[in-house]
MIVEXMI-277171 format. One record per residue (C-alpha): residue number from 1; residue in three letters; chain; x, y, z. Coordinates in pm, whole numbers, padded with zeros to 5 digits. Example, Ala and Ser with C-alpha at 12.3 -4.5 7.8 and 13.67 -1.06 7.14 Angstrom:
2
   lotor   dodren   bator        x        y        z
       1      ALA       A    01230   -00450    00780
       2      SER       A    01367   -00106    00714
end
This chain:
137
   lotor   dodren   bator        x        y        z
       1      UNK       A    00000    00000    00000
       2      UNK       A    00156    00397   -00070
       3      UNK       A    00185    00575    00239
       4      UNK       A    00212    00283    00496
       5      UNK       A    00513    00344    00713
       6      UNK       A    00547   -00045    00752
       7      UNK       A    00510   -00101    00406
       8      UNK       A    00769    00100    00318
       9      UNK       A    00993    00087    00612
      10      UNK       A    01145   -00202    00844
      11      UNK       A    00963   -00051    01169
      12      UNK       A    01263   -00122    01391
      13      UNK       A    01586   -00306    01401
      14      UNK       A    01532   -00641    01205
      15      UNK       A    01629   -00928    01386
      16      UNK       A    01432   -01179    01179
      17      UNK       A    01263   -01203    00866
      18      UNK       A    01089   -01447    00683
      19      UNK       A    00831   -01478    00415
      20      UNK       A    00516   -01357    00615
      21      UNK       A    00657   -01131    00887
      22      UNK       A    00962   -01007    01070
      23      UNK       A    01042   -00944    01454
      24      UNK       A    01201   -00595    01490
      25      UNK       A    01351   -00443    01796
      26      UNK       A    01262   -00104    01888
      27      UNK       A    01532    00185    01998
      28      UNK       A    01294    00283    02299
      29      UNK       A    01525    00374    02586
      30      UNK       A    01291    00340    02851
      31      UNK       A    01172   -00021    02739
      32      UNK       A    01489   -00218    02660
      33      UNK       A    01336   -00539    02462
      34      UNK       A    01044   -00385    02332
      35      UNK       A    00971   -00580    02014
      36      UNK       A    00721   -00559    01694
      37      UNK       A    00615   -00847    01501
      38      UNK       A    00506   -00706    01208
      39      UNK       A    00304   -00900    00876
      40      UNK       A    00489   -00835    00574
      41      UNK       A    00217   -00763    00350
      42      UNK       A   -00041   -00466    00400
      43      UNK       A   -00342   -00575    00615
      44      UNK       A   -00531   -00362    00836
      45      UNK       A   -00675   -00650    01110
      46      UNK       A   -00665   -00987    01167
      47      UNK       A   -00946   -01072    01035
      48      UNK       A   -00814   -00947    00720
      49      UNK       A   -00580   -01264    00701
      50      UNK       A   -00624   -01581    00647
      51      UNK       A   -00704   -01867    00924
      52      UNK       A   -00326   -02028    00898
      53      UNK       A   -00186   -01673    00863
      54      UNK       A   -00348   -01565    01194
      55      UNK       A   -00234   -01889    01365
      56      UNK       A    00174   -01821    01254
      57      UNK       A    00154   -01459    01356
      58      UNK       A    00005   -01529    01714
      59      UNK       A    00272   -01783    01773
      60      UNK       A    00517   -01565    01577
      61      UNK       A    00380   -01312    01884
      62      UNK       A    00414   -01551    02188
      63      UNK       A    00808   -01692    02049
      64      UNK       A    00865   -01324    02092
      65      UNK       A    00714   -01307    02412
      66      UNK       A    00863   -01620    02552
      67      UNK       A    01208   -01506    02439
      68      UNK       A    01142   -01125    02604
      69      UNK       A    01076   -01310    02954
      70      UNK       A    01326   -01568    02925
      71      UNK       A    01592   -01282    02830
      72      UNK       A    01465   -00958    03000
      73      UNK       A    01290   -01054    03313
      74      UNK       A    01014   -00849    03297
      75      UNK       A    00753   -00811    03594
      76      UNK       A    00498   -00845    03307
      77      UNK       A    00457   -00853    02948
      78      UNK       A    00197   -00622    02762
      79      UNK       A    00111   -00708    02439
      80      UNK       A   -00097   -00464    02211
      81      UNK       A   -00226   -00449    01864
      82      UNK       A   -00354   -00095    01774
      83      UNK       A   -00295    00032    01452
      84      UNK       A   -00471    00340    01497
      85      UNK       A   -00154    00569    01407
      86      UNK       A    00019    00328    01147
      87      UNK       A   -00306    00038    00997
      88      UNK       A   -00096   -00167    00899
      89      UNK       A   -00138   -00523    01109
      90      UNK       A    00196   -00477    01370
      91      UNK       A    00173   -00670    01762
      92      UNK       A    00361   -00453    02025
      93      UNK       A    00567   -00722    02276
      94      UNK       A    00658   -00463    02560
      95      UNK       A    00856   -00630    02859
      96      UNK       A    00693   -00400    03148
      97      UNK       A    00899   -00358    03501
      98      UNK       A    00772   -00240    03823
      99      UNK       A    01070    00065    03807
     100      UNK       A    00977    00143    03422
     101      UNK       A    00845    00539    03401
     102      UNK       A    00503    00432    03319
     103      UNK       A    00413    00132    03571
     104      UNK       A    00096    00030    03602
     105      UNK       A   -00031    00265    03347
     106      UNK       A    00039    00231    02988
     107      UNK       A    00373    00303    02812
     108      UNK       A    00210    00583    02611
     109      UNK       A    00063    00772    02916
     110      UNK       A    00283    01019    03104
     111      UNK       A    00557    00916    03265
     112      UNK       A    00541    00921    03680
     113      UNK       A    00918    00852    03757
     114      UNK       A    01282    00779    03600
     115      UNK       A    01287    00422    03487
     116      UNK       A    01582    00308    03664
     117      UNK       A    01842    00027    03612
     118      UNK       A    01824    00065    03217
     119      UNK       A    02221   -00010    03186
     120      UNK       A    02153   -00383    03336
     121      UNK       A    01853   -00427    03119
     122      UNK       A    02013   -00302    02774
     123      UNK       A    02326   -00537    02848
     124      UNK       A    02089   -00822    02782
     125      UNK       A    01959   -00677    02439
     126      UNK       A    02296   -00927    02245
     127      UNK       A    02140   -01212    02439
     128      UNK       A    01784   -01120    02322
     129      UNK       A    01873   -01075    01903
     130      UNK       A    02049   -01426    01974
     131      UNK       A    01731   -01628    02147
     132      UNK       A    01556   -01432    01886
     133      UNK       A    01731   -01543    01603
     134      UNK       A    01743   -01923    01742
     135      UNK       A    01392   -01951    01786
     136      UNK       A    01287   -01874    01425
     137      UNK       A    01543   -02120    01322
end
């Protein structure tokens, strides 16, 4: 589609790719491991893909997850599909910590506090783009 940002852009760091989607990384520096996995072709909503299609990006979705906690540690995992800035059919995998800025509320409210120990966190990121990598193997 002209004029989708995901269309025409990678949405992140890459850290796989295959035929139907890819698993980006996002530079957030207040959410080390925040992760996209983003359908390659234009599509709006789920319902807009096929049956099988929805099946391999919802596990596509919870490899990502699984690797964030097994890697990052979170306190909890938020996952979110909105589309309402950018419709093009993209899953938000955000590791959430009790010291992040934005705990409880969501990471797009406004931040209550200084995330703190962000240096420990971001030394894992290697790790992460490795269990990544392994698990779409």
């Amino acid at each position: 589609m002209m004029n989708c940002e995901l269309c025409e852009q990678d949405g992140g760091e890459v850290i796989v790719k295959n035929q139907q989607l890819r698993v980006v990384l996002i530079d957030d520096a207040n959410y080390p491991g925040f992760c996209r996995v983003i359908w390659n072709a234009h599509a709006k909503e789920m319902t807009d893909l096929a049956i099988a299609d929805r099946s391999a990006l919802m596990q596509a979705v919870c490899k990502v997850e699984q690797a964030v906690r097994e890697v990052m540690h979170p306190d909890k995992i938020n996952l979110a599909s909105l589309g309402n800035m950018v419709p093009h059919l993209h899953w938000h995998v955000i590791p959430r910590y009790l010291d992040d800025a934005h705990f409880p509320q969501p990471i797009w409210a406004a931040s209550t506090r200084a995330s703190e120990q962000l240096e420990q966190k971001r030394a894992r990121l290697p790790q992460l783009r490795d269990v990544l990598q392994s698990t779409f193997k």
